[in-house]
N, C-alpha and C positions, 0 to 999 in steps of 0.2 A: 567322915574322912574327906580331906580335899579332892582335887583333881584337877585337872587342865584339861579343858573343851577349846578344840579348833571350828574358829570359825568359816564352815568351809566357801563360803563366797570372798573371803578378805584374804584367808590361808591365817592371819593373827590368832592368835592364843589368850585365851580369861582363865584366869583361877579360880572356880568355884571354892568359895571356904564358908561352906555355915558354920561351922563350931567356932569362928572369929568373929559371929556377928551378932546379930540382936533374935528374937524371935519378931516376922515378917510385921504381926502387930504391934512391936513395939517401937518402929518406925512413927506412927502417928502422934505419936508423945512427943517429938524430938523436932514436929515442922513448927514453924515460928507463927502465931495466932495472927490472923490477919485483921487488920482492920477493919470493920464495918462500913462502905463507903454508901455515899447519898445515891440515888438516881441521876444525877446534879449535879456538878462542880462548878463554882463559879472560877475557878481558876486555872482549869483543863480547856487548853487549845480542840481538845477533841471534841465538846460538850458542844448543843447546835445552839447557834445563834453567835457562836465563834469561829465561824469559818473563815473571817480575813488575819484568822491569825494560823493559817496555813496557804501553802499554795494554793492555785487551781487543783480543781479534781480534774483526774486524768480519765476516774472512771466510776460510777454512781450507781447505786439501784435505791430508787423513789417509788414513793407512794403515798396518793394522793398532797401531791408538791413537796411532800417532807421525803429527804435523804434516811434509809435505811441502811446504806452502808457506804464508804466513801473510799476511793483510793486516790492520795496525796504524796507530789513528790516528795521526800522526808528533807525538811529543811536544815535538818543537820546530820548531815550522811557523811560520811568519809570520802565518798566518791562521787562526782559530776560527770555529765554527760558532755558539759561545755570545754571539759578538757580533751587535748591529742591521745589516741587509739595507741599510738606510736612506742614498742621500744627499742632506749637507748645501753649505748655502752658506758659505761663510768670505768675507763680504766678497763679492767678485763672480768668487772661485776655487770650485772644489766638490771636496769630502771627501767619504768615507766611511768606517767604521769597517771595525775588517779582518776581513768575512764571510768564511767560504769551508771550505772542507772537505781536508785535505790530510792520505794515510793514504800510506805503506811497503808495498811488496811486497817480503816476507823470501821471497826463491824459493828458497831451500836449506837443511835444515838443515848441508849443509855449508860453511863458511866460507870454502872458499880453490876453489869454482864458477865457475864464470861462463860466458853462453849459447854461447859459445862451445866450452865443453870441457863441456860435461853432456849428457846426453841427450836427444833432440827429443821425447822424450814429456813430458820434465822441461820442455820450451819451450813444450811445448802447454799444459799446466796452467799454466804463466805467462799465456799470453793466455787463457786461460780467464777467469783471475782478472780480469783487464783488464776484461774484457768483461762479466764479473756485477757488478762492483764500479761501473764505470759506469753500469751499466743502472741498480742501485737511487741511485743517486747522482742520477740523470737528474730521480729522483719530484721532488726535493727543487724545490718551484715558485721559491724564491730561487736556484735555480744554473741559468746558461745556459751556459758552457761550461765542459766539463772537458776538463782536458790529461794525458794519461801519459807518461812518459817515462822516461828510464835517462840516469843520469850513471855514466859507469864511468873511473874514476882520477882522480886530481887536477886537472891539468889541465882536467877537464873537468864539477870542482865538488863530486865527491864526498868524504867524509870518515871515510865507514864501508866498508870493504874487503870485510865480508861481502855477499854478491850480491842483490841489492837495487832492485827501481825505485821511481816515485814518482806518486802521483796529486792534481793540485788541483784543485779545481773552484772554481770564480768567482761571483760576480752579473755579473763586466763581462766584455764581450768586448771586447778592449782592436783599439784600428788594426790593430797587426802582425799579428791577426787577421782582420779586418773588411774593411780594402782588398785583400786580395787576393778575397774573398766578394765584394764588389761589382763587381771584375773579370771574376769567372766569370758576373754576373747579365750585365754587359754583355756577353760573349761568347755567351752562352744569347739574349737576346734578338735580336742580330746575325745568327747562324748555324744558331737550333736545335739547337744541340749543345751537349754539357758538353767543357769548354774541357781537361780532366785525360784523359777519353775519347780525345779528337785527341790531345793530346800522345804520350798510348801507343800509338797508335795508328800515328804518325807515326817512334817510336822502332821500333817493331818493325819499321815498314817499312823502314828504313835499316841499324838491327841492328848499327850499328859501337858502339854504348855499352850495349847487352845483353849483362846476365853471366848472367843467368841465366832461361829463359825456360822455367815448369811451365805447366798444362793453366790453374789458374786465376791463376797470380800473375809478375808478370814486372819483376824487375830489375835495375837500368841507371844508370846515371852519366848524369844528365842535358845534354841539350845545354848549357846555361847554368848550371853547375855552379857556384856559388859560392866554394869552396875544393876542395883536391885530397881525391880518394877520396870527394869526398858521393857518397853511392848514394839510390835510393831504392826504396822496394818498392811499387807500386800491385795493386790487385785488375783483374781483369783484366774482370769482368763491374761493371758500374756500381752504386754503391752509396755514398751520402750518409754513412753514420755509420758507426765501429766498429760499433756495434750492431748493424747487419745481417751480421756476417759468421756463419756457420752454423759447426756442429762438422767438418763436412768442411772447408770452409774456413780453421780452426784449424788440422787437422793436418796440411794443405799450405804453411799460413802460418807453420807450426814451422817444418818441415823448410828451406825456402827462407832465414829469418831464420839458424836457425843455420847452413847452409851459407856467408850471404853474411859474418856476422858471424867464423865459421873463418876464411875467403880474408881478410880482413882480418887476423885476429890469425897468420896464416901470414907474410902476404904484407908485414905492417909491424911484426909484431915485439910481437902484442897490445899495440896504441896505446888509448891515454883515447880513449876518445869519446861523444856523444850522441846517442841517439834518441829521437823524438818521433814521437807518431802523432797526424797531423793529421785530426781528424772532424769533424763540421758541428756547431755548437752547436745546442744543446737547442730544438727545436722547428724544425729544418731538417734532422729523419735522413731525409724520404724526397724531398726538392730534388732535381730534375732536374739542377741545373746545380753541382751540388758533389758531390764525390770525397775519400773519404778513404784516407789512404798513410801510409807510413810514410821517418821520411827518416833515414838516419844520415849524421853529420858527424863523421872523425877527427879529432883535435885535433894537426894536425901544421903547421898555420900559423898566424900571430899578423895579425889585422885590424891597420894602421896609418893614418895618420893622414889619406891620402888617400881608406880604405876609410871612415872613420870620420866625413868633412868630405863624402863624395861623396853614400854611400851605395850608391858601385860597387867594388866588391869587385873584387881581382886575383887570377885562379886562373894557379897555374904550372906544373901538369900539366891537360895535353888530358884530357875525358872520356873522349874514344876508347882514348886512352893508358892510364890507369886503367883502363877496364873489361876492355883484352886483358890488362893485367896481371893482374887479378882473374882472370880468365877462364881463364889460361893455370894458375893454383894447383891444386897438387896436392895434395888431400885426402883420399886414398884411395879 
């Protein structure tokens, strides 16, 4: 039977429907066979020995004089930093010109990578980069939020195959942001507590939608899971921004990423998917009552017009269901 799970840090509503869905492995049948790619592209701007067919690097990690990882202003961004911060009125609508900062993380010089088949020291210097590139990104007094993320396969937005994520940063903090921020104030000043804190806290106590549960990071397919397979990774000790996470922290927040992101590409057949790390905007890193995590979403169901008219999403695998699947992957 269905039902309606609220998600209680959004207050939004998902329809759990497995009798509308597939069984969880038959998912893997239905992702689109990928390519086999070289090590090598002679035609990828990302591949080395083509580095004037991007900007300067903003930010590198080398060894022995070779770039192992690069971050690049993205030359074809929607938004520049050369433009005015400023908005205007049009009439009694309001504009702004397109501020903002948006740079490429080239994480391999190998081309045919990805966090899933590299190595987790190779994942750590990914979040490394995340985390320094935001920090100085943070100075910048016209940007309050920055977002990272990974688009990996079509599907799921990407267009360059080399392994690759993405960083924006903003002057606006747009709703889809915001209301769920004012959620968490309203649950902070109701109960004293951060509203992401109870949630894990609450997961761990039940333990049917944990895959994965390390000393500091723990996860789990959430109760109120909006499509099939979203996972998400929370820090397990409280902390408002990416920016508080420490080098110990990185190297456990590798290892866990690439393990959940394997069990995925095991378990459905390396599917496109998204991930987003969700931090506090700029000038809320050390907020009591905000939590920043990380969320991946496989792209193996399409929102239609009821999800789209609602704004209540129909998921057709149980989390529970998902996370023993994940859970039961053999990775060696």
């Amino acid at each position: 039977m269905s039902e309606f799970r609220q998600n209680r840090a959004t207050k939004e509503w998902v329809i759990i429907a497995p009798e509308r869905g597939k069984r969880p492995s038959d998912f893997a049948s239905d992702v689109i066979k990928r390519e086999r790619f070289p090590s090598y592209s002679e035609n990828c701007p990302f591949c080395p020995g083509h580095e004037e067919q991007t900007p300067p690097a903003t930010f590198e990690i080398t060894h022995d004089g070779k770039w192992k990882i690069r971050a690049v202003p993205n030359r074809f961004a929607a938004l520049s930093p050369d433009e005015p911060a400023t908005r205007n009125a049009v009439g009694s609508f309001l504009s702004a010109k397109g501020y903002g900062i948006a740079e490429v993380i080239i994480e391999s010089p190998l081309h045919n990578l990805t966090i899933a088949t590299m190595p987790t020291g190779e994942v750590a210097n990914i979040l490394h980069v995340y985390r320094e590139r935001q920090r100085e990104i943070s100075k910048n007094d016209n940007i309050n939020l920055v977002t990272i993320f990974r688009n990996h396969g079509p599907r799921a937005g990407t267009s360059l195959e080399h392994p690759h994520s993405q960083l924006i940063a903003t002057p606006i903090v747009p709703p889809h942001v915001r209301y769920p921020l004012e959620q968490a104030v309203m649950h902070y000043d109701r109960y004293g507590t951060c509203v992401y804190c109870d949630n894990l806290a609450e997961e761990l106590r039940q333990k049917k939608r944990i895959i994965i549960d390390s000393p500091r990071f723990a996860v789990f397919c959430p109760f109120a899971a909006n499509s099939p397979f979203e996972t998400r990774i929370y820090p397990k000790q409280h902390q408002a921004s990416f920016l508080s996470i420490s080098d110990d922290d990185i190297a456990e927040l590798a290892e866990v990423l690439h393990q959940i992101l394997l069990r995925l590409y095991v378990y459905l057949g390396d599917p496109d998917y998204n991930y987003v790390i969700r931090s506090s905007p700029i000038g809320d890193e050390d907020s009591r009552h905000l939590h920043w995590y990380m969320i991946i979403i496989p792209k193996i169901s399409t929102p239609a017009g009821f999800e789209i008219g609602s704004g209540i999403y129909i998921n057709t695998v149980t989390p529970e269901d998902a996370a023993k699947c994940l859970r039961e992957v053999k990775i060696g």
